[in-house]
C-alpha atoms as one frame of an Amber mdcrd trajectory, in Angstrom:
protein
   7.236   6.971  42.539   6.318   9.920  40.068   9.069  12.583  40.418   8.493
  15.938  38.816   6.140  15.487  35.610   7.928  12.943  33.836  10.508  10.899
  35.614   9.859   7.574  37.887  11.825   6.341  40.482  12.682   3.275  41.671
  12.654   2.666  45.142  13.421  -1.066  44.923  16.154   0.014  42.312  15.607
  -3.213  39.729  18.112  -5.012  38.824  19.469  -6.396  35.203  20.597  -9.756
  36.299  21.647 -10.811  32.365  21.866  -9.106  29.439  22.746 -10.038  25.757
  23.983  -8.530  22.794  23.879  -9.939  18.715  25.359  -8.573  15.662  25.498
  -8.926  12.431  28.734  -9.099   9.608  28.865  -5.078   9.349  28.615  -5.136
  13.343  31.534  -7.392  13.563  33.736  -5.083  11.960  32.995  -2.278  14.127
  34.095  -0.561  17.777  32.254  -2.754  20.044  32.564  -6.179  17.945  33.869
  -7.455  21.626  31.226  -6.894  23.239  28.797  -8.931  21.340  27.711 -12.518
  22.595  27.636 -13.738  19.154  28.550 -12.006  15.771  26.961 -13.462  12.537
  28.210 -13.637   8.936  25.717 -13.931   7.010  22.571 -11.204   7.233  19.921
 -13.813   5.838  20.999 -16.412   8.990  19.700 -19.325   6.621  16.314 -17.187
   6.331  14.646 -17.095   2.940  13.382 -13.320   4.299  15.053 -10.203   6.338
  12.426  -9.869   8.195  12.744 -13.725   9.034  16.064 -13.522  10.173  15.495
 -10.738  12.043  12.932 -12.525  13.841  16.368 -15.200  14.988  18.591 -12.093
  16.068  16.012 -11.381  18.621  14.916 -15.063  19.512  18.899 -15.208  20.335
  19.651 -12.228  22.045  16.038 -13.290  24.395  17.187 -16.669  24.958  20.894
 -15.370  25.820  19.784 -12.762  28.297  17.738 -15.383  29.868  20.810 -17.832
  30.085  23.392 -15.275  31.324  20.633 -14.654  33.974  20.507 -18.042  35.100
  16.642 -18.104  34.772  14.964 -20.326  32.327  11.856 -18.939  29.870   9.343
 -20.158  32.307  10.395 -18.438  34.984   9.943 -14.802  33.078   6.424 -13.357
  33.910   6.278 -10.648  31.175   8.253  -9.553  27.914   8.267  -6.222  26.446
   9.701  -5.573  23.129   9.362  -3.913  19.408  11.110  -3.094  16.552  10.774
  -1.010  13.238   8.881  -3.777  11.082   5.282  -3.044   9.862   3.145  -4.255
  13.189   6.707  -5.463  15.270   6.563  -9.248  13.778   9.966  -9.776  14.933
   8.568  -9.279  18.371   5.370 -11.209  18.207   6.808 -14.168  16.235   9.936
 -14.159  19.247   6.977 -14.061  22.246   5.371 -16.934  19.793   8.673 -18.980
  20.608   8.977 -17.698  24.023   5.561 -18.375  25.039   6.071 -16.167  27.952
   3.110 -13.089  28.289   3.821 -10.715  26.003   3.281  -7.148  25.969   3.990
  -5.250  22.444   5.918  -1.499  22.660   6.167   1.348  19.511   8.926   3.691
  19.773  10.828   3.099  16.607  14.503   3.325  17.755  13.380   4.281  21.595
  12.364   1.154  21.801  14.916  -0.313  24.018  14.566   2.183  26.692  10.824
   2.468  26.557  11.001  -1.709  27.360  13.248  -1.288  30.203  11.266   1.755
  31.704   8.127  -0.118  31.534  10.288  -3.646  32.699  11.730  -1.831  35.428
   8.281   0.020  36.534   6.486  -3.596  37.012   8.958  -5.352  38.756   9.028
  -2.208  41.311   6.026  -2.597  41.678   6.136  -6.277  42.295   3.886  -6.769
  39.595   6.764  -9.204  37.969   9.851 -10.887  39.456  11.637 -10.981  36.268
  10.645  -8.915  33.389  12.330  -9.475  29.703  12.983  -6.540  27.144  14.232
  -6.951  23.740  14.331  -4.998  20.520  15.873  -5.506  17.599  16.432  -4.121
  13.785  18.092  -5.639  10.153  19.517  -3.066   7.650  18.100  -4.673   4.317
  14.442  -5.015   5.955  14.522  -1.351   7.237  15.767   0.081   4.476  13.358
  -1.926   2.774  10.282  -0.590   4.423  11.750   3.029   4.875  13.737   4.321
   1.934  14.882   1.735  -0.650  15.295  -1.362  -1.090  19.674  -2.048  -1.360
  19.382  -3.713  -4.710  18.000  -0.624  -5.736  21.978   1.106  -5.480  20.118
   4.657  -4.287  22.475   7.086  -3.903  22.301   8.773   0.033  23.135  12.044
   1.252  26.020  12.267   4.310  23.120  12.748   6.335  21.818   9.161   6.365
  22.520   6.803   8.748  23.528   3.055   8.794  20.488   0.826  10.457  22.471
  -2.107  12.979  21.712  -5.115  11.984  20.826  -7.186  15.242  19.094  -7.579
  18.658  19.290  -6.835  22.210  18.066  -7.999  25.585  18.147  -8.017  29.211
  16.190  -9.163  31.866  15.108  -6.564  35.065  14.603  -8.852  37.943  13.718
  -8.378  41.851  16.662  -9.531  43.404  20.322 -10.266  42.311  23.251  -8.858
  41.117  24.061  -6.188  38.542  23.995  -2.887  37.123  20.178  -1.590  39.039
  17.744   0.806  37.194  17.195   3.985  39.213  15.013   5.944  37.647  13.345
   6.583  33.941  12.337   9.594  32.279   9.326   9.076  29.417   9.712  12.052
  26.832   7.242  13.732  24.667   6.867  13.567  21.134   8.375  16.492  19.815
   7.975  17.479  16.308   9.932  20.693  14.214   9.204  19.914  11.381  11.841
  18.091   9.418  10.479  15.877   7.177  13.369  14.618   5.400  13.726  10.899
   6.100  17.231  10.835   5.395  18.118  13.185   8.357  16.801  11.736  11.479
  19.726  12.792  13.311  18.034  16.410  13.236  14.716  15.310  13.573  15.641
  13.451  16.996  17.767  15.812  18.375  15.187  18.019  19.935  13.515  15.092
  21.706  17.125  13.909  23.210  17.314  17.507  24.371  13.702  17.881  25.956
  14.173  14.778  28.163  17.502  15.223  29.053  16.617  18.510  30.201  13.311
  17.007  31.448  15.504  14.171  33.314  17.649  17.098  35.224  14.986  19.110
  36.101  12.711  16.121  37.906  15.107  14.568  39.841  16.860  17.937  40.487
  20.330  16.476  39.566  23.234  17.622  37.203  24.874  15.910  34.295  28.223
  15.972  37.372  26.087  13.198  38.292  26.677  10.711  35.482  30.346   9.055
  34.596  28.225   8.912  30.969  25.485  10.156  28.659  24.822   8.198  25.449
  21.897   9.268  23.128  20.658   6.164  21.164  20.923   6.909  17.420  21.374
  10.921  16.427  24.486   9.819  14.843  27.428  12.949  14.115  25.032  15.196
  12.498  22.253  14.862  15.262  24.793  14.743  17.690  26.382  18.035  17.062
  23.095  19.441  17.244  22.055  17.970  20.590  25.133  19.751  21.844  24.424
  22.785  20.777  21.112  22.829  21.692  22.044  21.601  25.169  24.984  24.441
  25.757  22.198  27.113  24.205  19.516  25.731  27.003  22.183  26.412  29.721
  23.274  22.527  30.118  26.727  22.617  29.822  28.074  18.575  29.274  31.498
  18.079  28.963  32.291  16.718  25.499  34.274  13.678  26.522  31.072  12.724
  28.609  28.298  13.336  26.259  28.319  10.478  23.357  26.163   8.612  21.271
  25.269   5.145  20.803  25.260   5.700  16.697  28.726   6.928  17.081  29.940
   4.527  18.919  29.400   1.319  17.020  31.360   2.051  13.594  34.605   2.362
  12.866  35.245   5.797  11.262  36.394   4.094   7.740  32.964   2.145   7.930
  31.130   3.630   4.872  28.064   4.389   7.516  27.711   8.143   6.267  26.595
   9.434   9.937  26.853   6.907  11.836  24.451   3.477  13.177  20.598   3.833
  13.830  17.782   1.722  14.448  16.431  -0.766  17.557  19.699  -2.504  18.097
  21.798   0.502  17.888  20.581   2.069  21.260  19.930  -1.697  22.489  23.291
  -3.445  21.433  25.840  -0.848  22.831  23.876  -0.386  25.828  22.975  -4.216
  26.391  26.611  -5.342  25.523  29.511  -2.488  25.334  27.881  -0.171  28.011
  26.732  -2.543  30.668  30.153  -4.761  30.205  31.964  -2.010  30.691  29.474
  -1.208  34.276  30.432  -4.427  35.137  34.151  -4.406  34.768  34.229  -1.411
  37.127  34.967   1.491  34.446  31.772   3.245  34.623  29.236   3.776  38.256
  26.532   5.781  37.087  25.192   6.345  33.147  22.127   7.466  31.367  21.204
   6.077  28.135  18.864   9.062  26.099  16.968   5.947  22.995  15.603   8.405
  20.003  12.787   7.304  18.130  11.407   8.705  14.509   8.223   8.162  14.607
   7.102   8.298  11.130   6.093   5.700   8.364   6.276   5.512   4.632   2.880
   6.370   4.771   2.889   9.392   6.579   5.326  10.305   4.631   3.901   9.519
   1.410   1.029  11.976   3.274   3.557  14.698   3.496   4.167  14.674   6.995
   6.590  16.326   9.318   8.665  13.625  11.076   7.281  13.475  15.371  10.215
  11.861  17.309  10.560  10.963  21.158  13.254  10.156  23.154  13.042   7.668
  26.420  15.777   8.011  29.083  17.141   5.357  31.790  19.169   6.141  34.529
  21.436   3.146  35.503  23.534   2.861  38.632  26.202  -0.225  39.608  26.856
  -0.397  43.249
């Protein structure tokens, strides 16, 4: 059901029956290192390519939802996922192994909540009993494809942020037991014209705002509603700005309530200049730390805000502005 312009509801309130969470080294010295079903050492994961073993974190995050769920591949009917690499190979190579129908997503680091909207939205509408989502990112391959390579020794300004290496995944099903997807807010693209590459926190900020304030509005509800809001990946500086933008709009959240994924995932004397971006930043916390924690009783209600930058090296070769959008999921546990 359409509420307002941009929010649906879900009657049948889906539920995420199993959900996984994988890491890299960097990951496994951070906050939520618990919370990961399996932390690896080495980045290359015996891969002679990043963008090879990237293509295992998400293979083993899919196949671990799909275990915790009880379910086996065959008895998925769709998967939705995509990631950051140049036409989401990660993502088509994992459906390869899968073999399970495959539907490919673009939101850059929305990703993860764009999946589960669109997971959620055909299994309410008993177009799917069980629906799979997945995204996932690698530092060296996105900073690879983005900015520059590591070997390279660049130096970064305290703007940047630190890309999570890893993968995320969780299967929305019919029936079952779990945290239940309530509703889903799709955002716009919203653009003001950054177009510095090293400050996406800024560029995304606006974008968290609009559909946050979009998500409110809809469904006619107040952020007294929510035990938690986490934006994906606007990291300290973008998340200082969301803030203020929010408090300046007249949407007053408490500090201690309003947090961010990218925030969340290092340790503060992790050398990750703002904080953690990409795919698995948003997907990991929320997948593993968040959910876990939905689970063990400590949170009831929480909305997850995943930011997306929607540029590429070559529009920004072109001189482009940087369009971002931000996806948000409402997620109750009863």
């Amino acid at each position: 059901m359409l509420k307002g312009h941009q929010t649906w509801f879900f009657e049948s309130k889906p539920v995420i029956i199993g959900s996984a969470a994988i890491g890299g080294p960097f990951e496994a010295q951070g906050n939520l290192a618990d919370d990961f079903d399996l932390l690896h050492d080495d980045i290359w994961l015996g891969q002679d390519s990043y963008e090879k073993a990237e293509k295992k974190f998400l293979e083993q995050a899919c196949e671990t939802a799909i275990k915790k769920a009880g379910l086996k591949k065959e008895d998925i009917q769709f998967f939705f996922s995509g990631d950051l690499i140049n036409q989401i190979i990660p993502s088509s190579f994992t459906a390869r192994t899968l073999a399970v129908p495959f539907l490919g997503i673009y939101g850059a680091c929305s990703s993860s909540m764009e999946g589960l909207s669109l997971a959620s939205l055909i299994v309410d509408s008993r177009f799917a009993q069980n629906a799979l989502v997945g995204t996932s990112s690698h530092n060296a391959a996105a900073e690879k494809q983005y900015r520059y390579p590591t070997e390279y020794g660049a130096q970064k300004p305290p703007t940047a942020q630190w890309t999570v290496t890893g993968a995320g995944a969780a299967v929305v099903a019919q029936q079952g037991t779990g945290p239940r997807v309530i509703a889903a807010t799709i955002g716009r693209v919203v653009d003001m014209g950054i177009s510095d590459p090293f400050n996406m926190g800024a560029a995304m900020a606006p974008a968290a705002v609009d559909t946050i304030e979009a998500h409110f509005r809809d469904l006619n509800l107040s952020p007294s509603h929510y035990d938690l809001i986490a934006t994906g990946d606007l990291g300290k500086i973008g998340h200082r700005i969301a803030g203020d933008l929010l408090t300046k709009h007249g949407l007053d959240i408490p500090v201690e309530k309003l947090t961010d994924c990218g925030i969340l995932m290092y340790k503060e004397d992790q050398p990750v200049f703002a904080g953690g971006s990409g795919c698995a930043c948003a997907a990991t916390a929320t997948f593993g730390h968040l959910l876990n924690r939905m689970r063990k009783g400590e949170l009831k209600r929480i909305l997850i805000i995943a930011t997306g930058s929607l540029l590429s090296p070559m529009s920004y070769q072109q001189k482009e502005s940087i369009p971002c959008v931000a996806h948000a999921v409402s997620i109750e546990m009863e």
